[in-house]
C-alpha positions in Angstrom: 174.9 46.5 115.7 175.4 49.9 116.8 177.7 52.7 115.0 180.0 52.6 118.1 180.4 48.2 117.5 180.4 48.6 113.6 183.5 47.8 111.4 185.1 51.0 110.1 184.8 52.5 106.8 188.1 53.4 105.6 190.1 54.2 102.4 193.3 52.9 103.6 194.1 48.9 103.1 193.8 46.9 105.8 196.3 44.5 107.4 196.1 41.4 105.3 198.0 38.6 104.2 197.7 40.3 100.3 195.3 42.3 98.6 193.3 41.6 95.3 194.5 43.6 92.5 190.9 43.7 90.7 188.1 42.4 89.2 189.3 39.6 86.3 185.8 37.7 85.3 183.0 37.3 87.0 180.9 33.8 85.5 177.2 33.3 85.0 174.8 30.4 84.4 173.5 31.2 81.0 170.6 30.0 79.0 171.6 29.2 75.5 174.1 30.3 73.2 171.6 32.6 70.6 169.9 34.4 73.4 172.9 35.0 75.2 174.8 36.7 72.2 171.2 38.8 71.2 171.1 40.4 74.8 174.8 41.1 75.6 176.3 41.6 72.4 173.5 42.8 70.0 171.4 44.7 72.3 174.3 45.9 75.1 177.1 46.1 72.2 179.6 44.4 74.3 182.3 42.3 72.1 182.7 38.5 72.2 186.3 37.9 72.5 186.7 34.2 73.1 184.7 31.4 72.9 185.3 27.7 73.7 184.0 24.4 76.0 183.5 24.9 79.3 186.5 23.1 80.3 185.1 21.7 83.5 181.9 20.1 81.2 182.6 20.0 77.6 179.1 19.7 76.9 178.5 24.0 77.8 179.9 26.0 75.5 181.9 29.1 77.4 182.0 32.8 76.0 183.8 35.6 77.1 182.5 39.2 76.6 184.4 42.1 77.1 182.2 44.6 79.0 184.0 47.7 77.9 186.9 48.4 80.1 189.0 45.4 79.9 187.0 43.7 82.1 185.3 40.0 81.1 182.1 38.9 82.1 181.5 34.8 80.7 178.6 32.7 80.5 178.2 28.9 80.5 175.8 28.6 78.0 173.8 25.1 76.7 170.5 23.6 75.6 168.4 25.7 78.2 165.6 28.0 77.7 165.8 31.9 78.9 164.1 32.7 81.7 163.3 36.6 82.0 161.4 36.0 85.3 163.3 37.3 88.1 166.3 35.7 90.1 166.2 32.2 89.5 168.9 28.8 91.4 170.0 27.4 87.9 169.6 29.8 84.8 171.1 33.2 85.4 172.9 32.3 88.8 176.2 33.5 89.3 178.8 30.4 89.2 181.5 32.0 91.1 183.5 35.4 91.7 187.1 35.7 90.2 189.6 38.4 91.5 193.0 39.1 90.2 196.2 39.0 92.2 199.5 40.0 91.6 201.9 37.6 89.5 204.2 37.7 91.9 202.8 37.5 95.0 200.7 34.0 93.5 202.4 31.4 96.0 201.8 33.9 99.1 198.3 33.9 98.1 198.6 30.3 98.3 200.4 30.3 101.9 198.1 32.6 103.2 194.9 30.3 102.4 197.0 27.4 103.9 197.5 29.8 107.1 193.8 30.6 106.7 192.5 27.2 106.7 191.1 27.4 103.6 191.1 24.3 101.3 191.7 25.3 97.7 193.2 24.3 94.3 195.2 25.4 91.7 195.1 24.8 88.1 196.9 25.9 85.0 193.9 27.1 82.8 195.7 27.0 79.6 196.0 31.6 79.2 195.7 32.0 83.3 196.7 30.2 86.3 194.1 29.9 88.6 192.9 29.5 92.4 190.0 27.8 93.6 188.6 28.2 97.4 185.2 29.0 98.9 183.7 32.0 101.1 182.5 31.6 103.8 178.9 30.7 102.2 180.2 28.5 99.7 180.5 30.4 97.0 183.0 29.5 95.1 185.6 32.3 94.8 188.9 32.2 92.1 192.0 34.3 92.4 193.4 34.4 88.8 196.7 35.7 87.9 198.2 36.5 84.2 200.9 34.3 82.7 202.1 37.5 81.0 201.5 41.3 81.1 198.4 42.1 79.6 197.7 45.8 79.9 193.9 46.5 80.5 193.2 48.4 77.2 194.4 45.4 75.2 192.9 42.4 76.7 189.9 42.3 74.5 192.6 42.5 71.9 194.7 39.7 72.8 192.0 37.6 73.5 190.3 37.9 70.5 193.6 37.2 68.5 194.2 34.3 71.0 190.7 33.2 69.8 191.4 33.3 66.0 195.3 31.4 66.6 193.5 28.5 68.5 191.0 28.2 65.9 193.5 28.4 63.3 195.7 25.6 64.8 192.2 23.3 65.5 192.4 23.8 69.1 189.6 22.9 71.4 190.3 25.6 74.1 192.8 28.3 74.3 196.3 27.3 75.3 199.6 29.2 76.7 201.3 29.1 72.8 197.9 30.6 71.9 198.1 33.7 74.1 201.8 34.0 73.6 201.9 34.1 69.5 198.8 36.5 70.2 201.0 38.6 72.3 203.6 38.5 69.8 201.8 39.4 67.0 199.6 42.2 68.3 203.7 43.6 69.7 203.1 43.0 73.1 206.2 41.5 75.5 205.6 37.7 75.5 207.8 37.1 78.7 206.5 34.6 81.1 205.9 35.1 84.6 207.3 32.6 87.2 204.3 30.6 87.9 204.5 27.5 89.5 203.4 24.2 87.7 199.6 23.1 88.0 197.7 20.4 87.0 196.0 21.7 83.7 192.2 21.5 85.2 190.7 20.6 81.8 187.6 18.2 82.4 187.1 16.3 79.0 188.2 18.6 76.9 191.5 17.3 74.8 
């Protein structure tokens, strides 16, 4: 493709149905648990902020790291051995790509996948509402919005104290009354958006 028949490069937003608002998570196929938390947390000092079942596959154990800023990386972690050998299909392979979207513009999201032809699904993920549709590859691609207003500079906050609430109340994952006592206590506004209702998208996990 020549310069002349290339897309252009541009600052300004282009005409879309909505725009992403940012980066929320992006997930990875981990190894195991130990490893995992040696590299990431011990070596790279990021903090572990939540951790609970994968709630797709109960069997996987999920943690959330916060790298820094506010912004989560996770890993589904099990009974596998590291592999430090390069890229590899399984172990160490990125499971999909989440992007925020704005709160209130969640059911045009929606409307323009439908206008899109895109097939996708929605689920209520107990402290996020969640989209779920593919690229163009296949990869699978979520567009998560926030039940409440969590400013950047606190999420690592709130989702640590939503971690130690669940765990308090014997929990198996973190739910909405989690994040909202969290929210509460740490003095943040607790006011729900308007999200509409989805099926919860818990596999296995009471």
């Amino acid at each position: 493709m020549s310069d002349d028949d290339a897309p252009p490069v541009t600052a300004e937003y282009p005409d879309s149905a909505f725009r992403t608002t940012g980066t929320d998570h992006i997930t990875i196929w981990g190894s195991n648990e130990a490893d995992t938390l040696a590299f990431y947390r011990d070596l790279l000092g990021m903090r572990l902020v939540l951790r609970q079942p994968n709630l797709d596959d109960p069997s996987q154990t999920h943690l959330f790291f916060d790298t820094g800023d506010g912004r989560i990386l996770t890993f589904f972690v099990g009974d596998r051995p590291s592999n430090p050998h390069g890229q590899r299909g399984t172990t160490g392979a990125v499971h999909h790509l989440c992007f925020s979207v704005d709160p209130e513009r969640y059911e045009e999201v929606m409307e323009a996948l439908d206008e899109a032809g895109r097939g996708y699904n929605v689920f209520d993920r107990g402290i996020f509402h969640s989209i779920y549709t593919q690229d163009n590859n296949g990869l699978v691609i979520e567009l998560s919005t926030d039940k409440y207003d969590i400013p950047d500079d606190r999420r690592a906050d709130v989702l640590a104290t939503t971690q130690r609430i669940r765990e308090e109340d014997g929990a198996d994952y973190a739910k909405d009354e989690h994040l909202a006592a969290a929210l509460e206590e740490l003095g943040l506004d607790a006011t729900p958006y308007d999200l509409p209702d989805a099926d919860a998208g818990v596999g296995g996990v009471e």
